[in-house]
PyMOL Python script that loads the backbone (N, CA, C, O; Angstrom):
from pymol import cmd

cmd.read_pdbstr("""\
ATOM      1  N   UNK A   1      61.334-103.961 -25.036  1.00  0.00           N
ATOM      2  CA  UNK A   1      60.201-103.189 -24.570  1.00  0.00           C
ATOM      3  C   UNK A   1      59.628-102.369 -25.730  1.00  0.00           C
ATOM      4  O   UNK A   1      60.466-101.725 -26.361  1.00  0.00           O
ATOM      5  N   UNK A   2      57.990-102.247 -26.238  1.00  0.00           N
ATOM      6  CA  UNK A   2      57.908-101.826 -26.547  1.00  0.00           C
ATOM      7  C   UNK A   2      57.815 -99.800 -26.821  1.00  0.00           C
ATOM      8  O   UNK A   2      57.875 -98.932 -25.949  1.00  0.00           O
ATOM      9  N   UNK A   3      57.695 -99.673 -27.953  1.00  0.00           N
ATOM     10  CA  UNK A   3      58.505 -97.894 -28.107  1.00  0.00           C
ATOM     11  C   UNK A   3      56.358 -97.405 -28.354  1.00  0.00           C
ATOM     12  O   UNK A   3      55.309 -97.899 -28.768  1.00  0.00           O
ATOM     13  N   UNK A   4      56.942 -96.094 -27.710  1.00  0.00           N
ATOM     14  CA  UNK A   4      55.763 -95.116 -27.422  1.00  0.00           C
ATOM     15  C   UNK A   4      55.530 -93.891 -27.963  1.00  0.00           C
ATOM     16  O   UNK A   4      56.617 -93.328 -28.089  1.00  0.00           O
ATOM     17  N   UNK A   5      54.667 -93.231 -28.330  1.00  0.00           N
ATOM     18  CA  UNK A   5      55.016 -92.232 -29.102  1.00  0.00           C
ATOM     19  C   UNK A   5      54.225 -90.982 -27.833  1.00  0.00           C
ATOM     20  O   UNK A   5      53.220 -91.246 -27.172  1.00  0.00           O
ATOM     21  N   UNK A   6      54.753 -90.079 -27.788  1.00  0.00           N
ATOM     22  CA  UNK A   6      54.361 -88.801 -26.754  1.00  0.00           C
ATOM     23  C   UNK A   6      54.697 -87.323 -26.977  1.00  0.00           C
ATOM     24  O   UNK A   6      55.407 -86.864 -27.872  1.00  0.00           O
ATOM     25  N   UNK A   7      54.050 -86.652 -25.990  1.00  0.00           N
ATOM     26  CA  UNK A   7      54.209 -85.438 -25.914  1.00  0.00           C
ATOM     27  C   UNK A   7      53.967 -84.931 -24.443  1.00  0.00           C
ATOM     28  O   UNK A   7      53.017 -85.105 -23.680  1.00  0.00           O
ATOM     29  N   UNK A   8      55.521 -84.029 -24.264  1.00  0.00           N
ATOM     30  CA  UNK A   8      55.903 -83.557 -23.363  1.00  0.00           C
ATOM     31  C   UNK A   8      55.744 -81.738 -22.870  1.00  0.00           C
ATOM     32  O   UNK A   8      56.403 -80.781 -23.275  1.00  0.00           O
ATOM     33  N   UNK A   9      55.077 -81.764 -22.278  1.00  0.00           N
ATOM     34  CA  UNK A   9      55.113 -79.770 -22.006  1.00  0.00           C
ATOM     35  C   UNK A   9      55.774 -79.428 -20.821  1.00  0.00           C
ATOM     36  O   UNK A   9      55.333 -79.509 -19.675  1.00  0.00           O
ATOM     37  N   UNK A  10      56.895 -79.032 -21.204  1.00  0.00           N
ATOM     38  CA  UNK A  10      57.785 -78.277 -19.788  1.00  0.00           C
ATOM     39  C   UNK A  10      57.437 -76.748 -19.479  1.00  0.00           C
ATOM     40  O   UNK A  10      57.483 -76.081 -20.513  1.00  0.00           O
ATOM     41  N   UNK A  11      57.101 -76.007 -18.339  1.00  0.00           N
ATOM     42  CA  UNK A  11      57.538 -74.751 -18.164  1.00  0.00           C
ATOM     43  C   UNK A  11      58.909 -74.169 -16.635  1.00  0.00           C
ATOM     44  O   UNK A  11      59.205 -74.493 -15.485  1.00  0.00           O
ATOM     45  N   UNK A  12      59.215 -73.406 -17.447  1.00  0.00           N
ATOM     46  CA  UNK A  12      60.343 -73.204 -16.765  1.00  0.00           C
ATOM     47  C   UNK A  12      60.002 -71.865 -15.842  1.00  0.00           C
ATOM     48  O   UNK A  12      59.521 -70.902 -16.441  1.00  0.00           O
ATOM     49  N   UNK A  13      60.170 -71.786 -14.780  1.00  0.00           N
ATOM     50  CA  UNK A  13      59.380 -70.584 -14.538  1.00  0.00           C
ATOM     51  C   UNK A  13      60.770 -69.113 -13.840  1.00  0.00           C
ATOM     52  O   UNK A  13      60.587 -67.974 -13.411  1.00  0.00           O
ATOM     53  N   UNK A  14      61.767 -69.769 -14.009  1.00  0.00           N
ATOM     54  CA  UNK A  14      63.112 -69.005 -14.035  1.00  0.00           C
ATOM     55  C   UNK A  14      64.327 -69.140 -15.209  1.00  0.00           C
ATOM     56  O   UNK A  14      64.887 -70.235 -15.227  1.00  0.00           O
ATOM     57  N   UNK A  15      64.662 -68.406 -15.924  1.00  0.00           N
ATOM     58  CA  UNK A  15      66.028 -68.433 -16.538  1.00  0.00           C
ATOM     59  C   UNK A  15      67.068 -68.912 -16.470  1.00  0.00           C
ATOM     60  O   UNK A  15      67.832 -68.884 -17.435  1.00  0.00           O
ATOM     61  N   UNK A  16      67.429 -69.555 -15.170  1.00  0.00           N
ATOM     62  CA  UNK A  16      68.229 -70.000 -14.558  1.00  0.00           C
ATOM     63  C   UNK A  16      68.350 -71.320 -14.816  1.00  0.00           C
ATOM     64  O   UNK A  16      69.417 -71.910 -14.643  1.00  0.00           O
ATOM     65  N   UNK A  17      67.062 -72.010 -15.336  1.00  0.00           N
ATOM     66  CA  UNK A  17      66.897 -72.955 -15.117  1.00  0.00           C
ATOM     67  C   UNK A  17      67.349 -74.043 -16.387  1.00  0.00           C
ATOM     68  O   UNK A  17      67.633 -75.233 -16.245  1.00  0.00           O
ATOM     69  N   UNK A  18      67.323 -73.305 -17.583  1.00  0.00           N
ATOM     70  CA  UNK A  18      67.761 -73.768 -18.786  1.00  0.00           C
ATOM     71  C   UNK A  18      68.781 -74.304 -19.095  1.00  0.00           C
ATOM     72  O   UNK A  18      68.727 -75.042 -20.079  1.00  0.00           O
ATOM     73  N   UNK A  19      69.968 -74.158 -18.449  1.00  0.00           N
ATOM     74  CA  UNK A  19      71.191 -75.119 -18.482  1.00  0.00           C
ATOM     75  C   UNK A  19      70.609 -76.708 -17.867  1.00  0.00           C
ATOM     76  O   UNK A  19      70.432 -77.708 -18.564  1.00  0.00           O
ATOM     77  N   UNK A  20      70.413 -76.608 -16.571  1.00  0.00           N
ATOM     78  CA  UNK A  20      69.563 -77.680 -16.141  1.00  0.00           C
ATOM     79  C   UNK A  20      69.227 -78.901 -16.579  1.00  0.00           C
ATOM     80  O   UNK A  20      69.538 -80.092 -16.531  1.00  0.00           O
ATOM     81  N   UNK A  21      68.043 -77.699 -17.274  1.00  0.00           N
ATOM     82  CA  UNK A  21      66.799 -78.797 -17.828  1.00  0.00           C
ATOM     83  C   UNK A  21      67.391 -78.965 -19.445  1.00  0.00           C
ATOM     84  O   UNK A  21      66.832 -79.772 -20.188  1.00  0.00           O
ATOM     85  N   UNK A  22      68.550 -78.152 -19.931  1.00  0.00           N
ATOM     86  CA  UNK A  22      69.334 -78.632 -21.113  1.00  0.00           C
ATOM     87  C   UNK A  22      69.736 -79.811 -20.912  1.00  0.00           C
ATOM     88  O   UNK A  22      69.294 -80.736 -21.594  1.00  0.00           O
ATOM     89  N   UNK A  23      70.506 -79.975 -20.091  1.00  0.00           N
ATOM     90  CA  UNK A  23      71.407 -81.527 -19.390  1.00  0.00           C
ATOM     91  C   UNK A  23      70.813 -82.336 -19.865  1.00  0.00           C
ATOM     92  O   UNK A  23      71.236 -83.044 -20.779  1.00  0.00           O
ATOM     93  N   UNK A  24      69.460 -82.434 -19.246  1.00  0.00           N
ATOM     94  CA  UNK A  24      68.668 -83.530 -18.743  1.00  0.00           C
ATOM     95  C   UNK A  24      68.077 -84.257 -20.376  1.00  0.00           C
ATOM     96  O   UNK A  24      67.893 -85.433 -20.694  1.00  0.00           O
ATOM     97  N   UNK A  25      67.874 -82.738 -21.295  1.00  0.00           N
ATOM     98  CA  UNK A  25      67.166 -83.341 -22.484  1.00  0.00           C
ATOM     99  C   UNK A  25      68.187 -83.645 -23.576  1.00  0.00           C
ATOM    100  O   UNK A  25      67.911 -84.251 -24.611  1.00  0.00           O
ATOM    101  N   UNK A  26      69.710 -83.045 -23.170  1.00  0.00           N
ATOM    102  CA  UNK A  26      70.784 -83.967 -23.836  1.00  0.00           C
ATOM    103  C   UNK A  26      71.123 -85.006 -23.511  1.00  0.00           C
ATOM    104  O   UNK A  26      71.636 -85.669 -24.412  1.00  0.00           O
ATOM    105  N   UNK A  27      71.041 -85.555 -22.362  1.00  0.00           N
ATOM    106  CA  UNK A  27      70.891 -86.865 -21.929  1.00  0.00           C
ATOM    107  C   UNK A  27      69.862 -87.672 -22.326  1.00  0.00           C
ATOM    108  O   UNK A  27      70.204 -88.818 -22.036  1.00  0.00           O
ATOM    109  N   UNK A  28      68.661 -87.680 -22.893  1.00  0.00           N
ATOM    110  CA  UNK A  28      67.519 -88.214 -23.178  1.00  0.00           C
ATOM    111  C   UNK A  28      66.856 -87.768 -25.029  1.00  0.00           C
ATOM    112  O   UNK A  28      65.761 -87.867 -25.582  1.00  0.00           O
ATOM    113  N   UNK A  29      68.510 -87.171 -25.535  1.00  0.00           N
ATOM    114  CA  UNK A  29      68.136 -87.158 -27.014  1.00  0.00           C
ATOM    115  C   UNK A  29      67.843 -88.238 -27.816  1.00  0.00           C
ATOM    116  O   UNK A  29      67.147 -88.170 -28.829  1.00  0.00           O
ATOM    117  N   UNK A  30      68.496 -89.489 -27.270  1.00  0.00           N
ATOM    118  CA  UNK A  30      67.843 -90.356 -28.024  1.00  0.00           C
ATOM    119  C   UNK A  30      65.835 -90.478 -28.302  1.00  0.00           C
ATOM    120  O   UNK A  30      65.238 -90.640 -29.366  1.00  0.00           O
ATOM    121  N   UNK A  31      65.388 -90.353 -27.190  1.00  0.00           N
ATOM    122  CA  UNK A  31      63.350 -90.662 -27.682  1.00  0.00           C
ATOM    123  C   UNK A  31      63.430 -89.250 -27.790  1.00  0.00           C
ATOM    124  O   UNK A  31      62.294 -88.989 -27.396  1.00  0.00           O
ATOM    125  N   UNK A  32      64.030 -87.966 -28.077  1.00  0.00           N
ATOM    126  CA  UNK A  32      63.502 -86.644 -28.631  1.00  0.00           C
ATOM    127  C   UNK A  32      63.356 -86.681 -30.074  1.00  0.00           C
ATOM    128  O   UNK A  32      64.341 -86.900 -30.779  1.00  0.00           O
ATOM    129  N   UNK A  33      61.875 -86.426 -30.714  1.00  0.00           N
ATOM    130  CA  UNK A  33      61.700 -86.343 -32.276  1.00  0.00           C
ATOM    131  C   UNK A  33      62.131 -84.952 -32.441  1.00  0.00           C
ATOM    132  O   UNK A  33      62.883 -84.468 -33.288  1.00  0.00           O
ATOM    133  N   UNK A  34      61.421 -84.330 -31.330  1.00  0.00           N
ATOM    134  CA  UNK A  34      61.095 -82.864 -32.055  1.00  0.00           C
ATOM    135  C   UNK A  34      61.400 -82.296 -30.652  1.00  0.00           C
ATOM    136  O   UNK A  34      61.455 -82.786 -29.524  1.00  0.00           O
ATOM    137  N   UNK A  35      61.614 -80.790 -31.293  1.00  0.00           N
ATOM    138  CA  UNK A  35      61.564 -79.936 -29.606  1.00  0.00           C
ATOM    139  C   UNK A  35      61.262 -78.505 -30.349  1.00  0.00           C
ATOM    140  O   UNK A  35      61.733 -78.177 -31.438  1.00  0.00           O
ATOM    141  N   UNK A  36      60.157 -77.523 -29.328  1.00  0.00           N
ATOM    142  CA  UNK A  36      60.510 -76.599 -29.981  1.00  0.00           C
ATOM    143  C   UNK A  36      60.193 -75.112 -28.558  1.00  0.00           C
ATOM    144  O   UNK A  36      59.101 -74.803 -28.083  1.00  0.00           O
ATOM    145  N   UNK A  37      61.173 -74.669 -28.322  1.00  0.00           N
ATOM    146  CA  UNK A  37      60.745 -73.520 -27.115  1.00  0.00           C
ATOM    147  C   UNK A  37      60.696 -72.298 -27.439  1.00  0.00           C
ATOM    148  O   UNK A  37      61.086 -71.775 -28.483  1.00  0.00           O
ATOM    149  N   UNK A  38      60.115 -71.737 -26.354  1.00  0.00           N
ATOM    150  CA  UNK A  38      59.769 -70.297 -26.346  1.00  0.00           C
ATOM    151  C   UNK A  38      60.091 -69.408 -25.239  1.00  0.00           C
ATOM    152  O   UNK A  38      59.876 -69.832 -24.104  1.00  0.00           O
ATOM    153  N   UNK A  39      60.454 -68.527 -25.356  1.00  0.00           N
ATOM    154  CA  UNK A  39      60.699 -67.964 -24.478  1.00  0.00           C
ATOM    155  C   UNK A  39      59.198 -66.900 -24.187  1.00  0.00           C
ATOM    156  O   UNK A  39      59.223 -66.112 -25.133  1.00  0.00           O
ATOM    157  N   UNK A  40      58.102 -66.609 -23.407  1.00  0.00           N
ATOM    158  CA  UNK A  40      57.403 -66.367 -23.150  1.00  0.00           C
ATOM    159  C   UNK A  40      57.414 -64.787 -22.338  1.00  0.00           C
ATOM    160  O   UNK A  40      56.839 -64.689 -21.254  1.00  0.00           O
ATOM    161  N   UNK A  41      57.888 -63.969 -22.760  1.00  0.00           N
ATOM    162  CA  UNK A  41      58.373 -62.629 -21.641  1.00  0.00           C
ATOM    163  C   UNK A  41      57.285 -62.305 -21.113  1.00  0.00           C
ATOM    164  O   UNK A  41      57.259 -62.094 -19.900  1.00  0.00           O
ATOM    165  N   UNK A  42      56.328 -62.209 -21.757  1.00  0.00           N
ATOM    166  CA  UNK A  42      55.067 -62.042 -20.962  1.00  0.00           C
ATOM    167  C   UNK A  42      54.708 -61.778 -19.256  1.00  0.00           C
ATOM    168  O   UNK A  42      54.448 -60.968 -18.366  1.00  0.00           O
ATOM    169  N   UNK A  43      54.965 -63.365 -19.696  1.00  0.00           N
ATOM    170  CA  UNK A  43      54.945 -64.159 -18.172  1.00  0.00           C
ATOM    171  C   UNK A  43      56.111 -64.328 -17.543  1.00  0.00           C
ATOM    172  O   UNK A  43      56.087 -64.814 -16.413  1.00  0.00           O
ATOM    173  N   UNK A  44      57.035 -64.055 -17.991  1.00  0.00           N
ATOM    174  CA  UNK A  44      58.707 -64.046 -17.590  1.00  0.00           C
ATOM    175  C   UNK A  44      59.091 -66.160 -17.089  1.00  0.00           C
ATOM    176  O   UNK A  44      59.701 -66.722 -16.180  1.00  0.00           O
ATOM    177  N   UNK A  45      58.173 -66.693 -18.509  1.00  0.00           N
ATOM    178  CA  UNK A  45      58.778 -67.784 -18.242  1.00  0.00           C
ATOM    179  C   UNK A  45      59.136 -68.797 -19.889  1.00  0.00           C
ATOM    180  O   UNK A  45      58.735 -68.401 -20.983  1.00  0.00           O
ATOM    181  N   UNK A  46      59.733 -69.760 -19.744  1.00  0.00           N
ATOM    182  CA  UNK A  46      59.880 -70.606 -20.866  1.00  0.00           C
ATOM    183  C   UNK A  46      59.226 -71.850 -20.793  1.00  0.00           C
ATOM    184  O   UNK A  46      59.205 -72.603 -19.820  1.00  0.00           O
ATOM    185  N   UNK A  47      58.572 -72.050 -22.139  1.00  0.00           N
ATOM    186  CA  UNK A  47      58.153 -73.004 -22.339  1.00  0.00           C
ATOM    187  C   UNK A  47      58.619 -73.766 -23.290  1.00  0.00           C
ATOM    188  O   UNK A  47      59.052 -73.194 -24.290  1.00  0.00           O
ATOM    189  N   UNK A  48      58.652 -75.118 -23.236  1.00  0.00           N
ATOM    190  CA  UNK A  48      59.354 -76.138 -24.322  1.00  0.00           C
ATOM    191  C   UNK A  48      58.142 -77.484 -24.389  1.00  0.00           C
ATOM    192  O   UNK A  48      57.519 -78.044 -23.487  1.00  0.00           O
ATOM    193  N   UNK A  49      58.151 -77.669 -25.780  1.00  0.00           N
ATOM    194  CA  UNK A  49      57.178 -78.826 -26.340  1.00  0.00           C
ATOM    195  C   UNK A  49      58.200 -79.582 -26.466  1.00  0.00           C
ATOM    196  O   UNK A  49      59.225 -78.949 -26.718  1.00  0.00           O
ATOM    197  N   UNK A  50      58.335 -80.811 -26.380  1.00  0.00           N
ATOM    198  CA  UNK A  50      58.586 -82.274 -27.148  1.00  0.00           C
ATOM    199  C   UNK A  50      57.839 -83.254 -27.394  1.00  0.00           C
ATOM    200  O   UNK A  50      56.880 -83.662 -26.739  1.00  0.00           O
ATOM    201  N   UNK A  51      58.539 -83.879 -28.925  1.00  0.00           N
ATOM    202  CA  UNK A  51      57.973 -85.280 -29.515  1.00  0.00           C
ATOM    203  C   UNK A  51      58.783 -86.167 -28.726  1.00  0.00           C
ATOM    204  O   UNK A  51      60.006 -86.286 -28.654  1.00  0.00           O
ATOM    205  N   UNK A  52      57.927 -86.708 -28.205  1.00  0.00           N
ATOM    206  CA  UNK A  52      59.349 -88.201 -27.965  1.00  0.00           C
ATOM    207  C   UNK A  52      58.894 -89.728 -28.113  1.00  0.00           C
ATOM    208  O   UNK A  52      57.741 -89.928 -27.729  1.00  0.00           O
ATOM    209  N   UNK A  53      59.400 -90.544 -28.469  1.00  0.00           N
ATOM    210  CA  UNK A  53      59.499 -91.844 -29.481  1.00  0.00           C
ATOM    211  C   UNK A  53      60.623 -92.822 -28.399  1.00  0.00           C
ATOM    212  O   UNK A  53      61.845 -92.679 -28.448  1.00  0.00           O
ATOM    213  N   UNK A  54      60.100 -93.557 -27.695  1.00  0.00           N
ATOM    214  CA  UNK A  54      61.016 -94.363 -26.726  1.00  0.00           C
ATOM    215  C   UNK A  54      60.064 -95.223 -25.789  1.00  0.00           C
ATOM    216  O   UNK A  54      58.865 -95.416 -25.990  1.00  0.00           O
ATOM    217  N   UNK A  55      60.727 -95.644 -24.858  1.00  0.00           N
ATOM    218  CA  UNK A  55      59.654 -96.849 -23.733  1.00  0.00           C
ATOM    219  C   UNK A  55      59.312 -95.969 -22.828  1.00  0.00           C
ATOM    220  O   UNK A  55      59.809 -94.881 -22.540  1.00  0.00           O
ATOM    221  N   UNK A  56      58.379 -96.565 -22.388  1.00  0.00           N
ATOM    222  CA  UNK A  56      57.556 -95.870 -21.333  1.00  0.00           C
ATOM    223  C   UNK A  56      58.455 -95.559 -20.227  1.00  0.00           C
ATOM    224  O   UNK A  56      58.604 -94.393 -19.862  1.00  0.00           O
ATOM    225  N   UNK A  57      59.244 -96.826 -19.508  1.00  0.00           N
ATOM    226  CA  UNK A  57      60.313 -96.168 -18.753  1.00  0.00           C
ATOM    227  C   UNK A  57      61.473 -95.363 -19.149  1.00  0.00           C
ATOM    228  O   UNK A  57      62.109 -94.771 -18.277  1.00  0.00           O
ATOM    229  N   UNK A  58      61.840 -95.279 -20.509  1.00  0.00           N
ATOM    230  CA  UNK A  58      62.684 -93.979 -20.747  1.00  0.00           C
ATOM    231  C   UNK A  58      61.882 -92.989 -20.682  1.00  0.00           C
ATOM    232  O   UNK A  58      62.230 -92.183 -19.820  1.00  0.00           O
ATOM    233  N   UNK A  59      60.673 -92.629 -21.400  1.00  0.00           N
ATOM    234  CA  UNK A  59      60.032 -91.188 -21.001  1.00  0.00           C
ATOM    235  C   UNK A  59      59.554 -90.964 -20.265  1.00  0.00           C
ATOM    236  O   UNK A  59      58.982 -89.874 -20.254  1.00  0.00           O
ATOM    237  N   UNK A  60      59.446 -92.009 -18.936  1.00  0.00           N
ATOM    238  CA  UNK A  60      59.145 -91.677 -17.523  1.00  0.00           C
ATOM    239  C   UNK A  60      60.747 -91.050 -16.864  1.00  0.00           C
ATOM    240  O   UNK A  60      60.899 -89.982 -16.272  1.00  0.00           O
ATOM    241  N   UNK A  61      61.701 -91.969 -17.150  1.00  0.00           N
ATOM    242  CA  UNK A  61      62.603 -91.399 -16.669  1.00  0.00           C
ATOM    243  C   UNK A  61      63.287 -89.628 -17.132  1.00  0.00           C
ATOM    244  O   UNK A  61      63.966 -88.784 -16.547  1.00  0.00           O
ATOM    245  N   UNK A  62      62.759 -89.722 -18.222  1.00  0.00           N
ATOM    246  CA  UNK A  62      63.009 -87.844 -18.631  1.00  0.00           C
ATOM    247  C   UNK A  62      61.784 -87.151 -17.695  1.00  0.00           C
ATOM    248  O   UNK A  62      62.088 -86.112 -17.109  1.00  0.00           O
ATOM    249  N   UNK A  63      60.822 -87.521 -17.576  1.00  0.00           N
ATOM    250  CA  UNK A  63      59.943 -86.630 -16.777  1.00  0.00           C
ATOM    251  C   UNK A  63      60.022 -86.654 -15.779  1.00  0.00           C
ATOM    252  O   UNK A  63      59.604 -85.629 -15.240  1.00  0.00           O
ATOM    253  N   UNK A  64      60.462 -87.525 -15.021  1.00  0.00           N
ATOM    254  CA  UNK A  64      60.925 -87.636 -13.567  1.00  0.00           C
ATOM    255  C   UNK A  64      61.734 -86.924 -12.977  1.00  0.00           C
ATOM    256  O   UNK A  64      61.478 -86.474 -11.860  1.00  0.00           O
ATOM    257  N   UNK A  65      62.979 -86.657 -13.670  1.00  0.00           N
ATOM    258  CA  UNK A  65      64.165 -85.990 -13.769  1.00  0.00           C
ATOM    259  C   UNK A  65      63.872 -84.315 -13.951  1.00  0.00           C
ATOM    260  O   UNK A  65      64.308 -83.379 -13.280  1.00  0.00           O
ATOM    261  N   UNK A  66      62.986 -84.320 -15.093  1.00  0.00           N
ATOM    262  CA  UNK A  66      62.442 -82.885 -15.139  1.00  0.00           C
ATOM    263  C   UNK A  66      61.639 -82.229 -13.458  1.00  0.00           C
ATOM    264  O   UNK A  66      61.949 -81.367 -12.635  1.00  0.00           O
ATOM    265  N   UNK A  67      60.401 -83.310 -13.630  1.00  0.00           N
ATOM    266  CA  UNK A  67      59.928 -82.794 -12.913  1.00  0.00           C
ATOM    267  C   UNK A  67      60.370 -82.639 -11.014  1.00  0.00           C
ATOM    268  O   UNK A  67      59.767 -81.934 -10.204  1.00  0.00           O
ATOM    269  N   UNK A  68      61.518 -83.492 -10.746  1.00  0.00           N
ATOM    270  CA  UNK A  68      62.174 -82.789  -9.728  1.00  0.00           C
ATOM    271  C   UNK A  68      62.834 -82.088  -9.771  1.00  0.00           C
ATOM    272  O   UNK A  68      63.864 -82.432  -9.191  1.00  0.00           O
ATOM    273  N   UNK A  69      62.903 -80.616 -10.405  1.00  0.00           N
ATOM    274  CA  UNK A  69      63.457 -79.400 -10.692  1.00  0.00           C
ATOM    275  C   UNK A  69      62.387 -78.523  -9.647  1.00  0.00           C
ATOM    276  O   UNK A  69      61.197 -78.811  -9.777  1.00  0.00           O
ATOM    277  N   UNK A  70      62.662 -77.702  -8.845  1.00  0.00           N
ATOM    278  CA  UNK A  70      61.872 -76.534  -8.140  1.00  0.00           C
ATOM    279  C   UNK A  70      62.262 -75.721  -9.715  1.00  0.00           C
ATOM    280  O   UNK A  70      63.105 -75.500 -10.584  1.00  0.00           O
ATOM    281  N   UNK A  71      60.791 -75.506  -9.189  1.00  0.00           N
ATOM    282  CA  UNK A  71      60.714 -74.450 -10.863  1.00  0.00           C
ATOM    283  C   UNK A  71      60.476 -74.845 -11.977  1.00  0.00           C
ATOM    284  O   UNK A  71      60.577 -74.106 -12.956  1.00  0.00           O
ATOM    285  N   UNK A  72      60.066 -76.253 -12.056  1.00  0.00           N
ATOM    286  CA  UNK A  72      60.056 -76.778 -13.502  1.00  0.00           C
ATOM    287  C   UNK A  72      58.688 -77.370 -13.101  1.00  0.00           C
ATOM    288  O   UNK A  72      58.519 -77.782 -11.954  1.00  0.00           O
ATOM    289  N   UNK A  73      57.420 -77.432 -14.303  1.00  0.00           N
ATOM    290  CA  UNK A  73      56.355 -78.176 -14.339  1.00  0.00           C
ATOM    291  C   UNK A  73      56.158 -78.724 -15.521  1.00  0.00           C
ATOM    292  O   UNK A  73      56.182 -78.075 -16.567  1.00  0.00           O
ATOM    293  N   UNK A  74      55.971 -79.820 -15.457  1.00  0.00           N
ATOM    294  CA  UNK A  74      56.396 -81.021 -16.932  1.00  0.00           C
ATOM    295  C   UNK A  74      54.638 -81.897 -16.188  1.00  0.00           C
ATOM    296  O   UNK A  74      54.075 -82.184 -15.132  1.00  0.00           O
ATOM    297  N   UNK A  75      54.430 -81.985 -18.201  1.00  0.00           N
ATOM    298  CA  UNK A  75      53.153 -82.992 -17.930  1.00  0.00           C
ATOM    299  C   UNK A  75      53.202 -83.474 -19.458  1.00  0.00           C
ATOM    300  O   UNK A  75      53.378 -82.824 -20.488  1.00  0.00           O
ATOM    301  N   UNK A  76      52.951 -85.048 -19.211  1.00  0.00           N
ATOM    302  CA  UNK A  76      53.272 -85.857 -20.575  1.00  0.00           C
ATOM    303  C   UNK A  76      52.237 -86.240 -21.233  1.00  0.00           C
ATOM    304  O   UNK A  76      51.638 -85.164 -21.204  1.00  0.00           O
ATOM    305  N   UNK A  77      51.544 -86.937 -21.812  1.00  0.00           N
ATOM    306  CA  UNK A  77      50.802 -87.885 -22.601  1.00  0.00           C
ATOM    307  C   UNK A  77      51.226 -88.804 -23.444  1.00  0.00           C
ATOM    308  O   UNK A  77      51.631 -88.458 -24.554  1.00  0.00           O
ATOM    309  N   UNK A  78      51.203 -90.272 -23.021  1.00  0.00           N
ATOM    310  CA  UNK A  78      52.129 -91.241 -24.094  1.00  0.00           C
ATOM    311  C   UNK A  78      50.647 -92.372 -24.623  1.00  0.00           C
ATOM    312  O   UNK A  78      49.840 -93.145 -24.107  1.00  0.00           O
ATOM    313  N   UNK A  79      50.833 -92.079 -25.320  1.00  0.00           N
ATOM    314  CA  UNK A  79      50.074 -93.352 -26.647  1.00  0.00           C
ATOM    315  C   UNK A  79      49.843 -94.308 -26.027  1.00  0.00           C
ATOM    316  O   UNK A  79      50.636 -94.541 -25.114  1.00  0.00           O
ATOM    317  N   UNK A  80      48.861 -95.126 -26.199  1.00  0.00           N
ATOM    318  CA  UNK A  80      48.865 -96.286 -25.432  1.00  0.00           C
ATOM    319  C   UNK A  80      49.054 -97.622 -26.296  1.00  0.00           C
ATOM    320  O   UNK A  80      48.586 -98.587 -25.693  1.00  0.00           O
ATOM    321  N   UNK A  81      49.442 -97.851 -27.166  1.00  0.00           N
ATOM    322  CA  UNK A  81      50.143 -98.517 -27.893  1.00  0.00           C
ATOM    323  C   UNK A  81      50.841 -98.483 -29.200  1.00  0.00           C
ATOM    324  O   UNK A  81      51.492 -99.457 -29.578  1.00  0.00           O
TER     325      UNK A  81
END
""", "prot")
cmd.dss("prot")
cmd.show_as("cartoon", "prot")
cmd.util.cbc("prot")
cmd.orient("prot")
């Protein structure tokens, strides 16, 4: 299958939630290029960017996973070839 190149925006909108959504993106380090978060106090939430480099169904399957988290809002954009 061919490999995709993307970008991922998670927000976390509880503290709680970071072990979690850790799991999920140690499980799916292989298509992670890059990652880089923030903790946002502001707004009392976290946000995390990723590069990711993999098939469309692996970085569907990380966003899928993310995005059935209550509390988590994930939105991707993958390359189209």
């Amino acid at each position: 299958m061919e490999k995709r190149l993307g970008v991922v925006g998670i927000i976390l909108e509880a503290n709680d939630l970071s072990e979690i959504v850790n799991n999920i993106l140690h499980a799916h380090s292989d298509i992670i290029a890059g990652r880089m978060g923030l903790p946002y106090k502001e707004r009392d939430v976290s946000v995390i960017a990723l590069i990711v480099d993999g098939t469309v169904d692996r970085i569907s399957s990380l966003t899928g996973k993310l995005g059935q988290i209550k509390g988590v809002s994930v939105k991707s954009a993958i390359s189209k070839g």
